[in-house]
TIVEXGU-421916 format. One record per residue (C-alpha): residue number from 1; z, x, y; residue in three letters. Coordinates in steps of 0.2 Angstrom, whole numbers, plus 5000, padded with zeros to 4 digits. Each point is the difference from the previous one (the first is absolute). Layout:
<rs>
[NUM,[Z,X,Y],'Ala'] ...
</rs>
This chain:
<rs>
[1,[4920,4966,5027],'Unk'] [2,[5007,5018,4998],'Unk'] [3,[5018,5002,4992],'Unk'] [4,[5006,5007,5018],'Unk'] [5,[5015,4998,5006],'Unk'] [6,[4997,4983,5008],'Unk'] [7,[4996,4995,4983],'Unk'] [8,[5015,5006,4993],'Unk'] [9,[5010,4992,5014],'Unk'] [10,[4994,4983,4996],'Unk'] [11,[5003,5004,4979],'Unk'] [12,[5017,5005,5005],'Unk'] [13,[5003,4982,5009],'Unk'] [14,[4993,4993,4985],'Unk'] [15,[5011,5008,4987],'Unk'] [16,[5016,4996,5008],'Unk'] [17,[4996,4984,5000],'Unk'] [18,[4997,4999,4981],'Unk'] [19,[5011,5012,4995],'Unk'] [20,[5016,4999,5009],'Unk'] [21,[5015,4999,4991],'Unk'] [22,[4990,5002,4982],'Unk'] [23,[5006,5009,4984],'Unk'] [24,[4991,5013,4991],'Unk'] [25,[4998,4994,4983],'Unk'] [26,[4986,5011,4994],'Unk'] [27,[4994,5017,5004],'Unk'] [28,[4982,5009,4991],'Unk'] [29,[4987,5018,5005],'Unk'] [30,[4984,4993,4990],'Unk'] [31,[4991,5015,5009],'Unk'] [32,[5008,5016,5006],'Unk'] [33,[4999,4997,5018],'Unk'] [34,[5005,4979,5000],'Unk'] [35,[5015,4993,4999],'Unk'] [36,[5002,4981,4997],'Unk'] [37,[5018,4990,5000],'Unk'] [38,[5003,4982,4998],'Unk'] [39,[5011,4992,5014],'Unk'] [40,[5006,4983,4996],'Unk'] [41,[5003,4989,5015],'Unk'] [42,[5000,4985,5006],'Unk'] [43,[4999,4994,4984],'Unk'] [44,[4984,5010,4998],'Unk'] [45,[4994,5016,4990],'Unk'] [46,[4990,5012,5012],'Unk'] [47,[4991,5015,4994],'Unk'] [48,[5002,5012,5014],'Unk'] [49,[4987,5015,4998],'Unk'] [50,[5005,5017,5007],'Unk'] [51,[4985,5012,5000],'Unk'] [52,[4999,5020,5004],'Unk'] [53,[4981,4998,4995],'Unk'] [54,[4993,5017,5010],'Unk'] [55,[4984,4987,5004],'Unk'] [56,[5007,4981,4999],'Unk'] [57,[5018,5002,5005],'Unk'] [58,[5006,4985,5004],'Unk'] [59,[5015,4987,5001],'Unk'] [60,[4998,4982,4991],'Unk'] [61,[5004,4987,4991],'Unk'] [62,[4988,4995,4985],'Unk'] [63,[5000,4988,4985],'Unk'] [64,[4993,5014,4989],'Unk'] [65,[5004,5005,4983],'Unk'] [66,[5003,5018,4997],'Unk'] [67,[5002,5010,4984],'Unk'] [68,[5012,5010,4998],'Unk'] [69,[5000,5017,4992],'Unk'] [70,[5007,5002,4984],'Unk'] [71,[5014,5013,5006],'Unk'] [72,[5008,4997,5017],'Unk'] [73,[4999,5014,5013],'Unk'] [74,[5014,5007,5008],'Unk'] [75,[4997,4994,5016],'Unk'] [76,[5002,4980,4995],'Unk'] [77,[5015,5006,4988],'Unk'] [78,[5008,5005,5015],'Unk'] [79,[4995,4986,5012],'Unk'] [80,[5006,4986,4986],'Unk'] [81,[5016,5011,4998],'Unk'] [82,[5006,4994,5019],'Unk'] [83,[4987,4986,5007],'Unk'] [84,[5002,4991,4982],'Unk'] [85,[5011,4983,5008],'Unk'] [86,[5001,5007,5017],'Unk'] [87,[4998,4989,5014],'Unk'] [88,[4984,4999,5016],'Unk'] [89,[5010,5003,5015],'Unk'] [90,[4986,5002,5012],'Unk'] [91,[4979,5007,5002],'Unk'] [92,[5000,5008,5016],'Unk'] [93,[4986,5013,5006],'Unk'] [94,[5001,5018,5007],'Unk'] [95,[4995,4997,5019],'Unk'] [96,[4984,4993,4997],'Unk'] [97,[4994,5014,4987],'Unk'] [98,[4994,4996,4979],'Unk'] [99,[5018,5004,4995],'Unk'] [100,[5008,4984,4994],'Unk'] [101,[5021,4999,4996],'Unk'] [102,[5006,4990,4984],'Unk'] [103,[5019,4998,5004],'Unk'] [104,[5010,4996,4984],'Unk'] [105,[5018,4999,4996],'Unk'] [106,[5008,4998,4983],'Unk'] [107,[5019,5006,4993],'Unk'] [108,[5000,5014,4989],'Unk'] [109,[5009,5004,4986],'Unk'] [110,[5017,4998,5009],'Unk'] [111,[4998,4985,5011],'Unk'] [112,[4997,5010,5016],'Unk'] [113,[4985,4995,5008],'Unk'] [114,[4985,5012,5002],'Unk'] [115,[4985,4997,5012],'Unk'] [116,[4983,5007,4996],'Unk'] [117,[4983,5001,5009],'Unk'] [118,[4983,5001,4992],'Unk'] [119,[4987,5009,5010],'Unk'] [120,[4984,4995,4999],'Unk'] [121,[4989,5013,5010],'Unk'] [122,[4982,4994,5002],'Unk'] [123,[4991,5018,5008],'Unk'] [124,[4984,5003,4988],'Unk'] [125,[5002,5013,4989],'Unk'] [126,[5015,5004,5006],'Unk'] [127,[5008,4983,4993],'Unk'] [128,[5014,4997,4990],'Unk'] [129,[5016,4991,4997],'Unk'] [130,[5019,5003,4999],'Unk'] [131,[5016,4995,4997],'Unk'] [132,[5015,5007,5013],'Unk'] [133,[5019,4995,5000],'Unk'] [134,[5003,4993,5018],'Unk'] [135,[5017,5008,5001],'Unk'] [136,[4996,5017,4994],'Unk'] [137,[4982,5002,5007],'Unk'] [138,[4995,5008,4987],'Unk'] [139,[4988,4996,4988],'Unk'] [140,[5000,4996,4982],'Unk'] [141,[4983,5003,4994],'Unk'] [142,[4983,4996,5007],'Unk'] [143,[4983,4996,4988],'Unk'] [144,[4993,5016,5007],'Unk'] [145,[5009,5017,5003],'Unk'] [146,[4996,5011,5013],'Unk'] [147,[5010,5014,5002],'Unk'] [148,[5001,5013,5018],'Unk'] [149,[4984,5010,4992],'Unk'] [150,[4988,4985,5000],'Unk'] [151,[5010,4992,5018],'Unk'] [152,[5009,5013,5013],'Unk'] [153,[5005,4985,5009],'Unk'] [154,[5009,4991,4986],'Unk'] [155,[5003,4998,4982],'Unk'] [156,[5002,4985,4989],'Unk'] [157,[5011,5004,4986],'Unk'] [158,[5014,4993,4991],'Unk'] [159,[5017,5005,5010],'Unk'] [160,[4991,5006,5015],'Unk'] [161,[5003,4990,5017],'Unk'] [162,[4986,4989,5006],'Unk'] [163,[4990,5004,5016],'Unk'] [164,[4988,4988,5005],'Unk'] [165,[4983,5004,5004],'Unk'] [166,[4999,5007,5019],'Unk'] [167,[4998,4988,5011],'Unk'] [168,[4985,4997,5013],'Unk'] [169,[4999,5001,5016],'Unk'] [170,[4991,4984,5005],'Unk'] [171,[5008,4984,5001],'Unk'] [172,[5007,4987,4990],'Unk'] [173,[4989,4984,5007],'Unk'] [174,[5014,4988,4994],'Unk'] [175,[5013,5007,5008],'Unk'] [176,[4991,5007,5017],'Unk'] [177,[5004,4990,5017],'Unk'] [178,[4983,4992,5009],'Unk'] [179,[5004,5014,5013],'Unk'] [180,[4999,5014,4988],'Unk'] [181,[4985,4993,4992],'Unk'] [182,[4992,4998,5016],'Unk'] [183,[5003,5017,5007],'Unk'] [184,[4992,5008,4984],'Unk'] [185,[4985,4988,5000],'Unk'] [186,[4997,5005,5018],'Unk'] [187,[5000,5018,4996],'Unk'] [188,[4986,4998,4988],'Unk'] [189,[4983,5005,5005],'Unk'] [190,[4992,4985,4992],'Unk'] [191,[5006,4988,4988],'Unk'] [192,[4994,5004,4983],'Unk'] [193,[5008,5000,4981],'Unk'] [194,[5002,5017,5001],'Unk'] [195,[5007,5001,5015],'Unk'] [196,[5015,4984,4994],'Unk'] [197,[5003,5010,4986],'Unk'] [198,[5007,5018,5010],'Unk'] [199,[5011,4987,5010],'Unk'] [200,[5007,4988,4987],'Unk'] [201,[5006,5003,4985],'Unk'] [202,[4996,4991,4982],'Unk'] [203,[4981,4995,5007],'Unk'] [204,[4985,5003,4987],'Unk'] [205,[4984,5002,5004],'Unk'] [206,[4994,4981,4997],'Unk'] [207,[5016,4994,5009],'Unk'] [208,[4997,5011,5015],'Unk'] [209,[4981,4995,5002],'Unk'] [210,[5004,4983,5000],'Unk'] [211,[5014,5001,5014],'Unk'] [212,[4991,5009,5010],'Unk'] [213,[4986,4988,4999],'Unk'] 
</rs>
């Protein structure tokens, strides 16, 4: 099974059931585009992987031991600087797109408390991952900058305001009615993988096949 959205839908469902309400204890980048962090709940350690991978961008938990390098890169000095302690509020899912949302919370310095979202956007070679303070909107650095040259649409920098990635036209299949859904099917020619995915959002190839089957 592709990681489509429907995947990433059911992994979301998954992660708030394990992690809800967890502390991060532990936060490591063995490679330059994963992230890992240790989340203790329920009286449990879970090893939450976070990858950007251009190729095998994904969203899991594992029981793998990575090694770390020998000098910590910026990006995980500056994830441990405000996740280190910080509290799993919710996973919840853009529509039904690969873009996954870690809310944390944690007090600051001062006792005030600040609330966080980490990013995880799953889009190929276009992955990556990013912290953003929920009040502000803006974000506080991401494992992989690209600035207005590389992207007219947006640019994901430290201090700039996050814009999420332009949404689709075609519809959310969790959240449409049964009369929506079936006025779209009957518009369709024929019923085909192709033609489920111009309609419904979050359908890869292999999921679409097999529901149009």
């Amino acid at each position: 099974m592709s990681f489509d959205g429907i995947f990433t839908h059911l992994m979301v469902t998954e992660l708030n059931q394990r992690l809800l309400s967890g502390r991060v204890t532990k936060l490591h980048q063995p490679y330059p585009n994963e992230v890992v962090l240790v989340i203790r709940a329920r009286g449990k350690n879970h090893k939450l992987l976070l990858s950007a991978h251009p190729t095998y961008a994904r969203v899991q938990l594992t029981e793998m031991a990575y090694a770390n390098p020998d000098t910590p890169r910026d990006f995980i000095m500056m994830l441990r600087k405000h996740l280190e302690g910080a509290i799993s509020e919710e996973v919840s899912q853009a529509d039904n797109d690969r873009v996954i949302h870690f809310a944390f919370s944690r007090r600051d310095e001062l006792g005030d408390v600040q609330n966080l979202l980490l990013i995880v956007e799953l889009m190929g070679r276009h992955s990556t991952i990013l912290l953003m303070n929920q009040q502000s909107g803006k974000i506080l650095d991401a494992i992989k900058h690209i600035g207005s040259s590389q992207n007219s649409y947006r640019s994901l920098l430290p201090g700039v305001a996050y814009v999420a990635p332009p949404e689709q036209e075609t519809s959310n299949p969790f959240l449409a009615k049964d009369q929506e859904v079936f006025e779209r099917l009957s518009r369709l020619p024929e019923l085909s993988g192709a033609a489920l995915q111009r309609q419904f959002q979050g359908l890869g190839r292999d999921t679409a096949d097999e529901l149009a089957y």
